[in-house]
N, C-alpha and C positions, 0 to 999 in steps of 0.2 A: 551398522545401521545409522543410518544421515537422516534427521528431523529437520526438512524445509516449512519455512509457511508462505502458500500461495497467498496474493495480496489479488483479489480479481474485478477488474473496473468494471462497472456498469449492471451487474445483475442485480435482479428484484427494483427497481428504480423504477419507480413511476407506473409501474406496468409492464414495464419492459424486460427482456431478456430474461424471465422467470425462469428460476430453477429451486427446484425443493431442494432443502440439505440433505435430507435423508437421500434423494434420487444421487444428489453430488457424490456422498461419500459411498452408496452404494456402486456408483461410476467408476470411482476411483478405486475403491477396493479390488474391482472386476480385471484392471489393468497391471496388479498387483502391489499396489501401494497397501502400507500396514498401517494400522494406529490411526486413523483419518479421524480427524475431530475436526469440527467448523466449530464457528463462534460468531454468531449474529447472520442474518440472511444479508448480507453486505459481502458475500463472499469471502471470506476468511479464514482458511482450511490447512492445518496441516498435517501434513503427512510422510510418515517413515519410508525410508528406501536405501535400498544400497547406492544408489544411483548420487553421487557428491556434487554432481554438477548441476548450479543451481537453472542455470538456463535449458538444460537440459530439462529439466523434471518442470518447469516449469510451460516448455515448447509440448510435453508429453500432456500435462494437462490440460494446457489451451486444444490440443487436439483433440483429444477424448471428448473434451464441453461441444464442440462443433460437431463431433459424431453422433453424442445419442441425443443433443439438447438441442440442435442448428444452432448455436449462436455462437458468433464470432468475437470474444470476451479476451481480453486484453491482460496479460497474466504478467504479476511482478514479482517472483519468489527471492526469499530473504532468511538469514539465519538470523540465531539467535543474539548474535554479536551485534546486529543491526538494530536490532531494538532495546538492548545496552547503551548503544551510543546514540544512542535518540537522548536519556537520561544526563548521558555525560556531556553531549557539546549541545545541548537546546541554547541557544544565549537568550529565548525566553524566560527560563526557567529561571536566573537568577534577579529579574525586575521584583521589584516591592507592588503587592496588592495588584497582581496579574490575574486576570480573568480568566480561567483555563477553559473554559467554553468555546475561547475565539483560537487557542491554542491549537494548531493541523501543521500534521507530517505528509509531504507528498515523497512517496517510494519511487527511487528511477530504475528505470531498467539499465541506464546505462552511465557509472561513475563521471561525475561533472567535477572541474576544477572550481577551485573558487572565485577565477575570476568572468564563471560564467553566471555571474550574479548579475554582471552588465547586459548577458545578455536578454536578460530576463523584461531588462527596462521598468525597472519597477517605477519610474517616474509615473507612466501612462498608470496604475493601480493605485497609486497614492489615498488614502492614508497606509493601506495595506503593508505592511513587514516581510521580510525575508531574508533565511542566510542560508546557502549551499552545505552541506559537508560530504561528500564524495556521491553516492546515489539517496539521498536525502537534501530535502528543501524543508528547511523549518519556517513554518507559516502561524504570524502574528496577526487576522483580520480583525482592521479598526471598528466592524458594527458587527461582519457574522457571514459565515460560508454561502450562505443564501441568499449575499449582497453585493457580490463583488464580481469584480469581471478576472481576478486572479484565482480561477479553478483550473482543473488538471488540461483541457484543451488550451488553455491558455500557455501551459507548461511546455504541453508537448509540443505547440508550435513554434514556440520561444527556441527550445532546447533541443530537438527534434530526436524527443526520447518517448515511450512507453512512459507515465505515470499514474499515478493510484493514490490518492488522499486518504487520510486516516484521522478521525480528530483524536484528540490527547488523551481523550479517557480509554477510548479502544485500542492504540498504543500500551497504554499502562495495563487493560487488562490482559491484551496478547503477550504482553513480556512476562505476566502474570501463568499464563498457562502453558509458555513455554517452560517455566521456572519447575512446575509442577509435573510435567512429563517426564 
């Protein structure tokens, strides 16, 4: 049995693309995934399967959301290794008197090199921060995710990938409950 965690863009937002947890993980149980736990209505769900292939399991749940919920939800599924190495190569994490508020991980669908940091053009986002590590973008915003023009559309057009933002505290607790699985 393979514990993935779905990373899902854009539900409960504003109004938009509503889906209860309970409805989710009763969704997902139905298709046979085991063990479904969500963590925050920010979609954030994982779940056991024999199934190792992350894109896989994660193509099966974007479909399922579209079948009983119509919405068409943007899915980034990731192990536990990936939320490990959020810890080990943050190069925010070792600045003095860092703000962990403004601290966001954006999840890729698809492994980026490092020198696709250019093509991100961080010049146009300026003061905003950034450093790639293979399907991770570690994200330093100079006032606050709420303020900037560097969010995941941004990303996706840049980089012409699937992404999904996570701020730091929700990182640290998903590594938290994959830990305890």
């Amino acid at each position: 049995m393979t514990t993935h965690l779905a990373l899902l863009r854009g539900i409960n937002v504003s109004g938009h693309n509503m889906i209860k947890m309970d409805a989710l993980k009763a969704a997902l149980e139905n298709i046979g995934f085991q063990n479904v736990q969500t963590y925050i209505q920010s979609g954030n769900v994982f779940v056991d399967t024999e199934e190792e292939n992350a894109a896989a399991v994660g193509f099966k749940i974007k479909q399922e959301i579209f079948k009983v919920f119509g919405h068409e939800v943007p899915t980034v599924v990731i192990g536990k290794s990936d939320l490990e190495s959020c810890f080990k190569n943050n190069p925010f994490l070792k600045e003095k008197e860092l703000d962990i508020k403004k601290i966001y991980v954006a999840f890729l669908s698809i492994p980026q090199r490092s020198e696709s940091i250019n093509d991100l053009k961080m010049s146009q986002v300026k003061p905003d921060e950034a450093s790639i590590d293979e399907s991770r973008i570690y994200i330093k915003y100079a006032v606050g995710a709420g303020k900037t023009r560097f969010d995941q559309k941004y990303i996706e057009k840049k980089l012409n990938v699937t992404a999904t933002i996570r701020n730091w505290n929700t990182v640290t607790q998903l590594l938290k409950m994959y830990e305890e699985r």
